[in-house]
N, C-alpha and C positions, 0 to 999 in steps of 0.2 A: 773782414780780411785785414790784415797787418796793414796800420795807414804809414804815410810817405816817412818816419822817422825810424820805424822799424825794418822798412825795408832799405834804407839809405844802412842802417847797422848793418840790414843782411851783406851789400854791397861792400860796407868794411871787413866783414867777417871773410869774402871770397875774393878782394883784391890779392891778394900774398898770393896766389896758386897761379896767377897768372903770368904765361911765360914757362909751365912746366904740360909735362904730358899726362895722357888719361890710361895709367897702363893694367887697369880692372875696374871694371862696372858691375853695381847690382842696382835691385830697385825692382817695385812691380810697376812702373807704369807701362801703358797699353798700346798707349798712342804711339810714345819713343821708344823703338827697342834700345833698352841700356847699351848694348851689346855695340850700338852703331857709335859709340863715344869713345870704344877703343883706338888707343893711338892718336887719339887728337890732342891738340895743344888747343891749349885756353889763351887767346891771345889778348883779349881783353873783357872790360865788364863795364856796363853804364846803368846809373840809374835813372827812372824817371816818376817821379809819383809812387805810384804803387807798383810798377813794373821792375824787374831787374832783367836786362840785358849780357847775356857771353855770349863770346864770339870765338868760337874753333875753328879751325883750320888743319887741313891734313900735314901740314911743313911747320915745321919749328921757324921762326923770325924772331928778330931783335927786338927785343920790348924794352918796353921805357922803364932807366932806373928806380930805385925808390919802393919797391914792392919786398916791404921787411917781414920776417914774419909776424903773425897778431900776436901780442902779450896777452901770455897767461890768463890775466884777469879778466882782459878785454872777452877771450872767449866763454870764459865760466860765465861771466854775468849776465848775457847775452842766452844762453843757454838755460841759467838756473831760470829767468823770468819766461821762457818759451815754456819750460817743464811743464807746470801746473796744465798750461792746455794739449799736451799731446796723447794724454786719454780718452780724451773727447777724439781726438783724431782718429784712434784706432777704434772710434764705435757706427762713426761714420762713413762712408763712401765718396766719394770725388764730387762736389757740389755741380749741382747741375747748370747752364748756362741762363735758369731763369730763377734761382736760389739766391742765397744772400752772398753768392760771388759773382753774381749779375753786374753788366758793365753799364757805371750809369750812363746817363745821356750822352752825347758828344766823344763817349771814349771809343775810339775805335780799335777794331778787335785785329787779331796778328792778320799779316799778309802771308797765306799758306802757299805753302809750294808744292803742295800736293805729295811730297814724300815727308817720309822719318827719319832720314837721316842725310848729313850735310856732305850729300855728292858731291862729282865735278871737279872737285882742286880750290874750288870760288871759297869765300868764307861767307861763314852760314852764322845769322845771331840766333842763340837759343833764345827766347820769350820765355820770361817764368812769370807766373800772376799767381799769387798766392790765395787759396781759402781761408775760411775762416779764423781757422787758426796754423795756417802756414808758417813754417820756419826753415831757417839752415843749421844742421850742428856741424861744427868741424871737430876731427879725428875722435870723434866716440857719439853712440848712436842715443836717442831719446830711452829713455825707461817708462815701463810705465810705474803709475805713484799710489795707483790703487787701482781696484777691483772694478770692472765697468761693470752698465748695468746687467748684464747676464751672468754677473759673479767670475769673469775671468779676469786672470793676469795678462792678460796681452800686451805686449809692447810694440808703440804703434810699430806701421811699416812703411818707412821711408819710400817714396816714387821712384827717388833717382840716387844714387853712388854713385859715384867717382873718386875711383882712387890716385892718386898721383904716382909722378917718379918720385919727388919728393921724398915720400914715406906717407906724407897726409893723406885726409881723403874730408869729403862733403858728400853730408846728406842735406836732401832737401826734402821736407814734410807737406803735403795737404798742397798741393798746388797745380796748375794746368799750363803744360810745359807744350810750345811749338816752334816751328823753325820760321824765320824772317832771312827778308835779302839785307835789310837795316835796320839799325834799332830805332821805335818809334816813338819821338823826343821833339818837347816843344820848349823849351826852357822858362818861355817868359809865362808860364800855366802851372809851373812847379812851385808849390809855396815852399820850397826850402831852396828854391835859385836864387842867387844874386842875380838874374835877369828876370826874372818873379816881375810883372807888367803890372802893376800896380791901377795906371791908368784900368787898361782891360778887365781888371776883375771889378772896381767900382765900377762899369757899366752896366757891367752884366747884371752885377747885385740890385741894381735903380730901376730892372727891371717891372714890369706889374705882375710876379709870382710869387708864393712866399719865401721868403731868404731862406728858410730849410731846405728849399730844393735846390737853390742854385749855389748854395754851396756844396752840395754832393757834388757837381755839374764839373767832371773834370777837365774840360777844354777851359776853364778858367782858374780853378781849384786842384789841380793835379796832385794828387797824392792826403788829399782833406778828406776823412772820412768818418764816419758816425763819433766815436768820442770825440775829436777835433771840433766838428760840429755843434756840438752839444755844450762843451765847454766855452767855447767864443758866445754865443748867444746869450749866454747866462751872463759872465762878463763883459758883454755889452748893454746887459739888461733890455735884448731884443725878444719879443715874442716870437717862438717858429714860425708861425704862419704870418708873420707883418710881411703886407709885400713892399718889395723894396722899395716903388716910387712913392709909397707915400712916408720913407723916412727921410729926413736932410740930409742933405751928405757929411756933414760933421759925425752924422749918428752913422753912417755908412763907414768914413775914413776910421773912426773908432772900432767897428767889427773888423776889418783888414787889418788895422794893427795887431789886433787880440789875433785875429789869426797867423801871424807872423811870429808873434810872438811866443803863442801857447804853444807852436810847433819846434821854433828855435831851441824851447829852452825843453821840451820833451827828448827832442834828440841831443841837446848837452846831457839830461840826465842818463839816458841811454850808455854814453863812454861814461859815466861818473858812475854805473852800476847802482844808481838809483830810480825809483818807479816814480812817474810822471804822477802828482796829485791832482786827483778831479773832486771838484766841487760842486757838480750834478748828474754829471755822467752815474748811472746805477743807486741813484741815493735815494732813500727816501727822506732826507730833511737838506737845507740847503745852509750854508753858513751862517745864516742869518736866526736858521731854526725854523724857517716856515715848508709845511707841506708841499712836495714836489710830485707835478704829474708825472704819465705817461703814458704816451700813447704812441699807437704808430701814424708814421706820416709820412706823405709821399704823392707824387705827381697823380692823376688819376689813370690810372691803368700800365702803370711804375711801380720800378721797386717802393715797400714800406717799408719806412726803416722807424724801428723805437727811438722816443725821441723824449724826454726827460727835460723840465721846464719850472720853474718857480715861478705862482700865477701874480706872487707879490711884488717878487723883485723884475719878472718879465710882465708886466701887464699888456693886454691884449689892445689893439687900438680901436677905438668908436666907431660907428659905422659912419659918427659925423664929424672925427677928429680930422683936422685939415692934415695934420702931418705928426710929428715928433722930435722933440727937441730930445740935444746929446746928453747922454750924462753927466753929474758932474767930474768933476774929476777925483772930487771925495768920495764920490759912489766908485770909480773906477780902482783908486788906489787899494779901497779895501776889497776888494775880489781879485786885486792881485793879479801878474801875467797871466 
């Protein structure tokens, strides 16, 4: 699924609409009928992690200035980088709850209110958690780029439309759309918060599990997801399976930074319309030119997620190594944020 930088873009991409009305809907999803979005105002939108939060309401109200529309470019780049995977979307069906859009550990799932649409007068957040390859395009829909595997053209089929007063409209692709009374937000668990608890997540990581699990683990990691993963580990030259207590914490404070940073600068590239460069994620040689595993991995009777490793540059620790010293910082520079 889209990790925490992709979906913070989705959030850029559907702040501008809010503050305007829903005055046509389409879409096949099953759960929401489109049809219940008619006439509602979008009054707001929160991110968190992988989650993006709207919040409608039946009455129009004063919303906060500053919602301009998105520049041109902002939206094509956004869009051209979503393309390539929305054939895949349309060969697929709605990922299952025990699939690779399974909620890791500690994330907890929407507070259902038992209907589909936001009764009452109250205001109702939509919950969006995106699939595999979930997206939003604003005013024009996905194509598809070629032929799936049964030889057709098909162009995926958005969940959810919304068209505005505006003129605009949003589609939203491959995703699992519910209603909440709030949106479900912990700030200091989001690695792309300025209240991002730094404390909290070295603890967790000092655990005795392998650090590949508990960085999936969103109640500490909110929005860090299999690339994220994969790329901090290599640039900290941590093995996946080292469990954390037996790294220092020099070598621990070095993986948080890598994650802060590999994220930061993923979502700068995101507005600069540039792709985030991975140096293990999918590869089969590593910078260095040495042979890259993989395999999958994962908690026992958990999600497995493929997990991509250099056994040179990550060596694995002894059964009688006491601990592990940090890198240098000549090892760090050259593998870069």
């Amino acid at each position: 699924m889209p990790e925490g930088p992709s979906v913070r873009k989705f959030h850029h991409l559907v702040s501008p609409f809010v503050g305007q009305q829903v005055v046509r809907t389409g879409g096949s999803s099953q759960k929401l009928n489109p049809a219940s979005f008619e006439s509602l105002w979008l009054q707001d939108t929160q991110v968190h992690g992988k989650k993006l939060f709207l919040r409608f309401d039946p009455d129009e109200q004063i919303v906060s200035p500053g919602n301009s529309p998105l520049p041109e470019p902002l939206q094509k780049s956004e869009q051209k980088e979503e393309a390539g995977h929305q054939q895949k979307v349309s060969e697929q069906s709605s990922l299952s709850p025990g699939g690779a859009d399974a909620l890791p550990s500690g994330d907890d799932g929407p507070q259902h209110l038992g209907e589909d649409t936001p009764a009452g007068g109250a205001e109702r957040w939509l919950q969006v958690r995106f699939g595999l390859f979930g997206s939003v395009w604003v005013n024009e829909f996905s194509r598809a780029k070629k032929a799936n595997k049964r030889g057709d053209w098909r162009d995926p089929i958005p969940r959810l439309v919304l068209h505005f007063g505006g003129g605009g409209f949003l589609a939203f692709y491959n995703c699992q759309m519910s209603w909440s009374s709030s949106p479900v937000v912990s700030p200091t668990s989001d690695i792309l918060s300025e209240e991002f608890h730094r404390g909290q997540a070295l603890e967790a990581l000092g655990r005795d599990q392998p650090v590949c699990y508990t960085l999936l683990d969103q109640r500490y990691f909110s929005g860090l997801g299999n690339i994220i993963k994969n790329e901090v580990l290599y640039r900290a030259g941590i093995h996946p399976l080292s469990p954390g207590s037996r790294l220092d914490p020099p070598r621990l404070e070095a993986l948080v930074d890598h994650v802060l940073a590999f994220s930061a600068a993923w979502l700068q590239g995101k507005f600069q319309g540039t792709q985030q460069h991975t140096q293990v994620y999918q590869k089969q040689q590593c910078p260095a030119g040495h042979q890259v595993m993989k395999e999958a991995l994962g908690p026992p009777g958990g999600l497995q997620r493929l997990t991509w490793w250099c056994p040179q540059c990550q060596p694995r620790l002894s059964p009688d190594e006491p601990g592990a010293q940090a890198p240098s910082s000549q090892d760090l520079a050259l593998k870069g944020p």
